[in-house]
C-alpha positions in Angstrom: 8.2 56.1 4.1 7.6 59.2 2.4 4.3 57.1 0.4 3.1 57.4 3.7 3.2 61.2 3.9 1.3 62.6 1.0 -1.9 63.9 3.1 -1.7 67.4 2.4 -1.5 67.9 6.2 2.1 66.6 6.1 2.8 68.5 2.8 1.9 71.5 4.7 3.4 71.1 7.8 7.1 70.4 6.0 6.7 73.5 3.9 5.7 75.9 6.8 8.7 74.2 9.0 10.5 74.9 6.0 9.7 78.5 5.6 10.6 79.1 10.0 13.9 77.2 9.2 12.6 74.6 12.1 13.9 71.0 11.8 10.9 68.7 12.2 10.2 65.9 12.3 6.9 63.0 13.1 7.4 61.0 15.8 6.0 58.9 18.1 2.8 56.4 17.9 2.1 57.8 14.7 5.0 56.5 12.8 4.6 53.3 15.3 1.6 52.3 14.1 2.6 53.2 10.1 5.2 50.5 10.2 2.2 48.2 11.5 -0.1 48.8 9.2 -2.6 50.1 11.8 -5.1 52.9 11.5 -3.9 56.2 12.9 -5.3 59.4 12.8 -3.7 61.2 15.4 0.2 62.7 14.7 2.7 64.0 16.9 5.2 66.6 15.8 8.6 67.7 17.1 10.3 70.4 16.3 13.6 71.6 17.1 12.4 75.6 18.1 8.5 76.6 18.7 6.4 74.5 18.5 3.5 76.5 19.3 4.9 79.4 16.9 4.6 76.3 14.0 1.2 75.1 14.5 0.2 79.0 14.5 1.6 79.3 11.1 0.4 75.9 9.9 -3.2 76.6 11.3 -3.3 80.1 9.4 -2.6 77.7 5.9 -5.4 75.1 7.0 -8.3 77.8 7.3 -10.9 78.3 9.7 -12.5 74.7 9.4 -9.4 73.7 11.2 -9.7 74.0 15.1 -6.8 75.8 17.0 -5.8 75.1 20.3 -2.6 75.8 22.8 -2.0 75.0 26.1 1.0 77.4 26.9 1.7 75.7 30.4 2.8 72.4 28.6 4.4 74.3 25.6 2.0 72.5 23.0 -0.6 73.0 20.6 -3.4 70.9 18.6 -4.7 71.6 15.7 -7.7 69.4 14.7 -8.6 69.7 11.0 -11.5 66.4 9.2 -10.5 63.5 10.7 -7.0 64.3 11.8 -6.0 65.6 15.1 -2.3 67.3 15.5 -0.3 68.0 18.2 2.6 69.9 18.3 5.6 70.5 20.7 9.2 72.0 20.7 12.2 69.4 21.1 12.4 68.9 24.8 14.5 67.0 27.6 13.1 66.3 30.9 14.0 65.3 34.4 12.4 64.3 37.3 11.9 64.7 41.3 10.9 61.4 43.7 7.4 62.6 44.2 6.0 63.1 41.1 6.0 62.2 37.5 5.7 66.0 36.2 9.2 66.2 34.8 11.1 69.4 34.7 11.2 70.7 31.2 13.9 72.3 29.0 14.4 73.0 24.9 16.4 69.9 23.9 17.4 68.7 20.5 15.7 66.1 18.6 18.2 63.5 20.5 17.4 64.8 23.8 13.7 64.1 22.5 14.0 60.5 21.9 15.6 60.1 24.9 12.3 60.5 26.8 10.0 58.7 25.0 8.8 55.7 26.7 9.5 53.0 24.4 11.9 52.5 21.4 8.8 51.6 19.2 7.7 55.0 20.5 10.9 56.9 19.5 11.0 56.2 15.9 10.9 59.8 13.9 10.3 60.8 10.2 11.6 64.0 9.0 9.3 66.3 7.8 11.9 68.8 6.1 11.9 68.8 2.3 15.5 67.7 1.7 15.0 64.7 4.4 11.5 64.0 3.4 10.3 61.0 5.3 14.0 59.8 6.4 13.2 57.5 9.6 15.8 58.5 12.6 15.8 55.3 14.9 18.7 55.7 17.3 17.4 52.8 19.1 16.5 50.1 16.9 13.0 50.8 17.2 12.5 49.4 13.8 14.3 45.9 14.7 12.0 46.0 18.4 8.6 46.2 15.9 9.4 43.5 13.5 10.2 41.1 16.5 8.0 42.3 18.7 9.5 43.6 21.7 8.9 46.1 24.3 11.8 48.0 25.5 12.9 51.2 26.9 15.3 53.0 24.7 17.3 54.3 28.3 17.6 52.2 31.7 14.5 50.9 32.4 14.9 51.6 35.7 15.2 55.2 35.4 12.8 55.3 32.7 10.2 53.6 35.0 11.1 55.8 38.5 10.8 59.2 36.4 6.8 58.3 35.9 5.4 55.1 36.9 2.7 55.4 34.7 5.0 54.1 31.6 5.0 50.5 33.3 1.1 50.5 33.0 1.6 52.0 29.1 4.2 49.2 28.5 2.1 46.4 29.9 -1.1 48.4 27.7 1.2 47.9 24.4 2.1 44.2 25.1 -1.6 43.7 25.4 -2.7 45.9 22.6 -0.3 45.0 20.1 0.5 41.3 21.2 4.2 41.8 22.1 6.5 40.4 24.6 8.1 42.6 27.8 11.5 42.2 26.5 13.4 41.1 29.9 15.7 43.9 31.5 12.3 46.1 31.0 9.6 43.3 32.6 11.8 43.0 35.2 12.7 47.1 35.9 8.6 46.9 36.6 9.0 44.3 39.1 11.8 45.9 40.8 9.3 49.6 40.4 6.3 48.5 40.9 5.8 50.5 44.3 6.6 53.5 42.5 2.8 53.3 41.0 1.8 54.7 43.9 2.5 58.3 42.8 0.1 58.0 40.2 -3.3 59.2 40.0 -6.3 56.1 40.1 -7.7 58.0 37.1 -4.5 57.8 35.0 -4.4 54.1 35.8 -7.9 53.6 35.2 -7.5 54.5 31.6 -4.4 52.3 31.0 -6.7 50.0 32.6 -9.7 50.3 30.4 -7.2 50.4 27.2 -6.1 46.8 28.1 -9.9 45.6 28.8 -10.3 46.9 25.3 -7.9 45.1 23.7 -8.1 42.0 21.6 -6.7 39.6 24.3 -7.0 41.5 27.6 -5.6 38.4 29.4 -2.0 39.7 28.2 -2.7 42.7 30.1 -3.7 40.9 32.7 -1.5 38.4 33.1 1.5 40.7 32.8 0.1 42.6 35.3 -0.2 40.0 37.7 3.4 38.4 37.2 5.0 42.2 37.7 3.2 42.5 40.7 1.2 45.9 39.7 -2.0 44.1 40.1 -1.5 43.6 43.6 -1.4 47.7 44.6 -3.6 48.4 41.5 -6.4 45.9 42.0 -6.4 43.5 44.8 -9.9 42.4 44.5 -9.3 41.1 41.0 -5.8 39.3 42.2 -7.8 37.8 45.0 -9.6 35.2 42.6 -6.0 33.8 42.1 -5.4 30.1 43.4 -7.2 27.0 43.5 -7.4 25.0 46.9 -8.1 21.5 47.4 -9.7 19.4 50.4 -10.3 15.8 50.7 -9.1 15.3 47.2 -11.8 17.4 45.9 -10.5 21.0 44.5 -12.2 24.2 42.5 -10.6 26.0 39.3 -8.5 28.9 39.4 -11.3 31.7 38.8 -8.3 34.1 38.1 -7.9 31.7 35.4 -11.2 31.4 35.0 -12.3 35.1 34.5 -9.9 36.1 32.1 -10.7 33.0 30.0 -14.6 34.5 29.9 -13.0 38.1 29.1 -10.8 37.0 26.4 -13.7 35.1 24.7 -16.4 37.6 25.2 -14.0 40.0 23.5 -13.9 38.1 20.7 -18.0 39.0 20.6 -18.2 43.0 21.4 -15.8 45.9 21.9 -18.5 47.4 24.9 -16.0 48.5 27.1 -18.6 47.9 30.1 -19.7 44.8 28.8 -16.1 44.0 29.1 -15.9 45.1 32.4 -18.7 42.9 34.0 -16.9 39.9 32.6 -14.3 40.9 34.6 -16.1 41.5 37.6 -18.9 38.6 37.0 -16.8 36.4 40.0 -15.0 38.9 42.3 -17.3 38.1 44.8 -16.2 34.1 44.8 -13.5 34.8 47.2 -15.5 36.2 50.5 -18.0 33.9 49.5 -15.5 30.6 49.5 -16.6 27.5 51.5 -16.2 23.7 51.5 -18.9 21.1 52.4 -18.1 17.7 52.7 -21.1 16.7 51.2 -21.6 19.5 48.3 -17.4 20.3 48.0 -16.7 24.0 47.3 -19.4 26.7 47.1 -20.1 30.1 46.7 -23.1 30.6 47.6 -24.5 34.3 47.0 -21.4 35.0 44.7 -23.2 37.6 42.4 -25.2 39.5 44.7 -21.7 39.7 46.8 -19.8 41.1 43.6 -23.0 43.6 42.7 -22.2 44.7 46.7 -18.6 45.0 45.9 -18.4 47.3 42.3 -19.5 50.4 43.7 -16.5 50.9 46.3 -14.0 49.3 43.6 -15.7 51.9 40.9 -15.1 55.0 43.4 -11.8 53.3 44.4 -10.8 53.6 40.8 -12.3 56.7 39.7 -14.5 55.3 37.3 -17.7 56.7 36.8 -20.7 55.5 39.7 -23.7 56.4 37.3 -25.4 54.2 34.7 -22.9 52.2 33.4 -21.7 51.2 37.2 -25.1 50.4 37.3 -25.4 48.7 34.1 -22.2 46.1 35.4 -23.9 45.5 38.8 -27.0 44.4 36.9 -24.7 42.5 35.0 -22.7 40.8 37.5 -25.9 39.9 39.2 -27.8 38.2 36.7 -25.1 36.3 34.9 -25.8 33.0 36.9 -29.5 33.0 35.9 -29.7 31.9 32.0 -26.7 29.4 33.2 -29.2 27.4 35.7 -32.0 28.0 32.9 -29.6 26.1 30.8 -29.5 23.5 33.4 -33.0 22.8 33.9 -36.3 22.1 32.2 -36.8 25.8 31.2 -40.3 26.9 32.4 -42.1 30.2 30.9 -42.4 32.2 34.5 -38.2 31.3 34.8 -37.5 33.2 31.4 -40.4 35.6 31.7 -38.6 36.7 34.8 -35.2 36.9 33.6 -36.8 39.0 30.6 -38.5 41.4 32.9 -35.0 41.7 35.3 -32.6 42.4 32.7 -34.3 44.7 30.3 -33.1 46.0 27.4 -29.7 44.4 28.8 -30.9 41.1 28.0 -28.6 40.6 24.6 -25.7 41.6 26.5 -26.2 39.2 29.5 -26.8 36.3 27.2 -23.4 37.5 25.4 -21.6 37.5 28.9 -23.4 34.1 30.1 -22.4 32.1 26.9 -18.9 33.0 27.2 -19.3 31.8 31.0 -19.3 28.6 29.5 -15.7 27.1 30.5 -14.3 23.7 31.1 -11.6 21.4 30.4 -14.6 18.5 29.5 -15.3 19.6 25.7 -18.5 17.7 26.0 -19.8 19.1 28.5 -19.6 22.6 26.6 -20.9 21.3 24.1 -24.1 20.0 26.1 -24.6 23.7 28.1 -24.2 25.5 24.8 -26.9 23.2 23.3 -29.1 24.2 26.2 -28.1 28.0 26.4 -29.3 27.9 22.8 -33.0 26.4 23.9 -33.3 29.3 26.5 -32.2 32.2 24.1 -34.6 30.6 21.9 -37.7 30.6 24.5 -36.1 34.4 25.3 -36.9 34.9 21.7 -40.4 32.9 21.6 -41.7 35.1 25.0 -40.6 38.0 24.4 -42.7 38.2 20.8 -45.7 36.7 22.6 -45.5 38.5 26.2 -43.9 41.6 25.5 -42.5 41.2 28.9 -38.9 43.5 28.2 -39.1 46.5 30.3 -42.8 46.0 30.7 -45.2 47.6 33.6 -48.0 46.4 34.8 -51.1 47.4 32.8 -52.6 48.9 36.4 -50.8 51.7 37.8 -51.2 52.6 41.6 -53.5 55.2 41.0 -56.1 53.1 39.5 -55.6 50.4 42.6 -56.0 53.3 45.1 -59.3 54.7 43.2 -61.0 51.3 42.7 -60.5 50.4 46.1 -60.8 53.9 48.1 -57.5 53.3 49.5 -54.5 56.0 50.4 -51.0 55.3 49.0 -50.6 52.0 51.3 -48.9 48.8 51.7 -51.9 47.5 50.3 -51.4 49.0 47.1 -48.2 48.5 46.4 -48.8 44.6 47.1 -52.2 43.8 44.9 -49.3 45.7 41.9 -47.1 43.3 42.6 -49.8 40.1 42.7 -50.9 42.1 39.0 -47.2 41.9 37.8 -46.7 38.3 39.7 -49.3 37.0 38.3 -48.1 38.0 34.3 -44.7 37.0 34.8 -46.2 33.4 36.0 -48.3 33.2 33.0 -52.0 33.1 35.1 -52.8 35.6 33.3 -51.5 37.8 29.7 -50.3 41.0 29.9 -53.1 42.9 29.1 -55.3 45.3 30.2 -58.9 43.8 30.8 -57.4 40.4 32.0 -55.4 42.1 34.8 -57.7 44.3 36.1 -60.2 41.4 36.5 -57.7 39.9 38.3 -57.6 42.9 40.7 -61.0 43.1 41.4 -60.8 39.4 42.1 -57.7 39.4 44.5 -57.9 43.0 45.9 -60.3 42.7 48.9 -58.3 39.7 50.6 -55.2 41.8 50.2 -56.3 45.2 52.1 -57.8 42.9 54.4 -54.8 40.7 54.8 -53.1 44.5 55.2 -55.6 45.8 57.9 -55.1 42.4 60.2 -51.5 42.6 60.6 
């Protein structure tokens, strides 16, 4: 491998190590990811001594355009230098107590360092000394795991799993990520561990989460999840879409199914991790929401607007941030019925002008969401709702160049309603805006400004009397 070690950050790091007479070696996702072919920027080093003494030493070589940092507590530094981003830490061994998965640290050898790692894919190391330049030390077959695939702890997976839950997330995370298989004894060491999970933080979890939404086919993630039993303590809402009932002969789909089918496809359109996550969420509101009629079958009537109710106690649940982008996936989640029963119908200006003025700027990204929406087992009747969808993205296209009606206001503001008519700030007032902005989205009149303040003058009497009489 040493053809993959010729950045001068690597030529540097072997001859300070060299010069400290520390054995050292790069380990970890780095070397991972060099035997896949995939992109890596960020390196982990080992060394059997200091490893905060060696990135010192190798930091005074890089310059000041390099950017120092240790955190003494953990007994690691980083060293960020272009696009590269270092971290450094002395061989180590570890154990554990019950009730947390802060392990107990001591100065190991490089042995007692792969040990810990979580994975044997994650354990592979390349020595960085000048006389064993780029040998590959894979006590566990690490090598053998990546060519065929395969997850696996290099110790007991049991013990590997109870010392810090968190690795069952990470190990699901990789399946996903890298399309590989749980190899057996470790899929089921989760099962078995799975209540350990507990002990870790929602915010740790969250970001193993978001890694697997982010990945090419989150359903893996997913999927895994469910069968291990994790998803269950980690996120019963989304574990509650799981099943399909029938009555009378007449049954629904699986929207556990269902919703990981419109994730994996919308992930074949964007990597918005938000985007991703309202794809998740666009049904979770189908199962309080559950009813059969004999005449009508299954319904969910309300779904959306029940989901948009439920993200902000699963976001704070989580730990995931409650500000715009919760806001952006209740919008979202809301919405993502409306260009589907456009599709359905004769599509009528004041139906998209509506759906323009509602979703905003977000309008691409519900259209994105809604067309992978599009799901059945009858290929043509996808094919007839995507021949639709594409009439009202069209119209979305047509209205929007001729109404400007994305993000628009009302050409009249309040102020002028309250000084045409001498009124205070009223009921009145806000209802003649809403008649103004009404009465655009319906097409009675353009969005301009003459047009709708004639209209005001014409309806504005009969509303503040209409006000005053009730």
């Amino acid at each position: 491998m040493q053809e993959h070690l010729q950045h001068k950050i690597f030529k540097i790091i072997s001859e300070t190590a060299d010069e400290m007479g520390l054995e050292t070696y790069v380990i970890g996702g780095f070397v991972r990811d060099l035997y896949l072919k995939r992109p890596s920027k960020d390196i982990d080093i080992v060394t059997v001594g200091n490893g905060i003494e060696l990135a010192e030493q190798v930091h005074m070589k890089l310059g000041k355009k390099a950017k120092f940092s240790f955190f003494k507590t953990y007994g690691t530094a980083q060293i960020k230098t272009g696009e590269w981003e270092v971290e450094f830490v002395g061989a180590r061994k570890e154990s554990y107590r019950k009730d947390s998965r802060n392990p107990i640290v001591e100065d190991g050898t490089l042995e007692d360092d792969q040990n810990r790692r979580d994975f044997t894919i994650n354990a592979l190391a390349l020595c960085l000394n000048k006389d064993r330049y780029g040998e590959l030390i894979d006590p566990f077959n690490g090598l053998n795991d990546l060519k065929n695939f395969v997850i696996r702890t290099p110790l007991n997976p049991d013990i590997t799993f109870s010392d810090d839950p968190l690795r069952m997330m990470r190990g699901i995370r990789f399946a996903s990520q890298l399309r590989f298989f749980l190899e057996v004894n470790t899929f089921d060491a989760i099962e078995r561990n799975k209540e350990r999970i507990k002990i870790i933080s929602k915010e740790r979890i969250a970001d193993e989460l978001n890694k697997i939404i982010l990945s090419p086919k989150p359903s893996v993630g997913f999927i895994l999840l469910e069968k291990t039993g994790l998803l269950e303590l980690i996120f019963p809402e989304l574990l509650a879409l799981k099943g399909a009932e029938t009555k009378d002969g007449v049954g629904h789909k699986d929207n556990f199914y269902h919703t990981l089918a419109v994730l994996d496809e919308l992930s074949t359109k964007t990597d918005n991790l938000w985007l991703r996550w309202s794809a998740l969420l666009h049904d979770i509101g189908k199962p309080r929401t559950k009813r059969y009629d004999p005449k009508l079958g299954w319904t969910f009537h309300n779904h959306n607007f029940v989901g948009q109710k439920m993200i902000p106690n699963i976001f704070r649940k989580m730990k995931l941030p409650t500000n715009e982008k919760m806001k952006y996936v209740q919008k979202l989640v809301n919405l993502h019925m409306r260009p589907i029963v456009l599709s359905e119908d004769d599509v009528t200006d004041s139906a998209v002008r509506r759906l323009l003025f509602e979703a905003g700027d977000d309008i691409d990204d519900l259209m994105l969401l809604c067309n992978a929406d599009i799901t059945s087992k009858n290929p043509e009747k996808v094919r007839r709702y995507r021949n639709n969808f594409q009439l009202v993205k069209q119209k979305l296209v047509d209205i929007e160049e001729k109404d400007r009606i994305r993000n628009f206001q009302p050409p009249i503001d309040g102020r002028e309603i309250m000084e045409t008519f001498n009124l205070p700030a009223c009921n009145a007032v806000g209802e003649i805006k809403t008649k103004i902005k009404d009465a655009i989205l319906d097409g009675v009149i353009p969005n301009e400004y003459e047009s709708a303040k004639e209209y005001m003058m014409k309806i504005g009497e009969e509303v503040i009397k209409q006000s005053e009489n009730r």
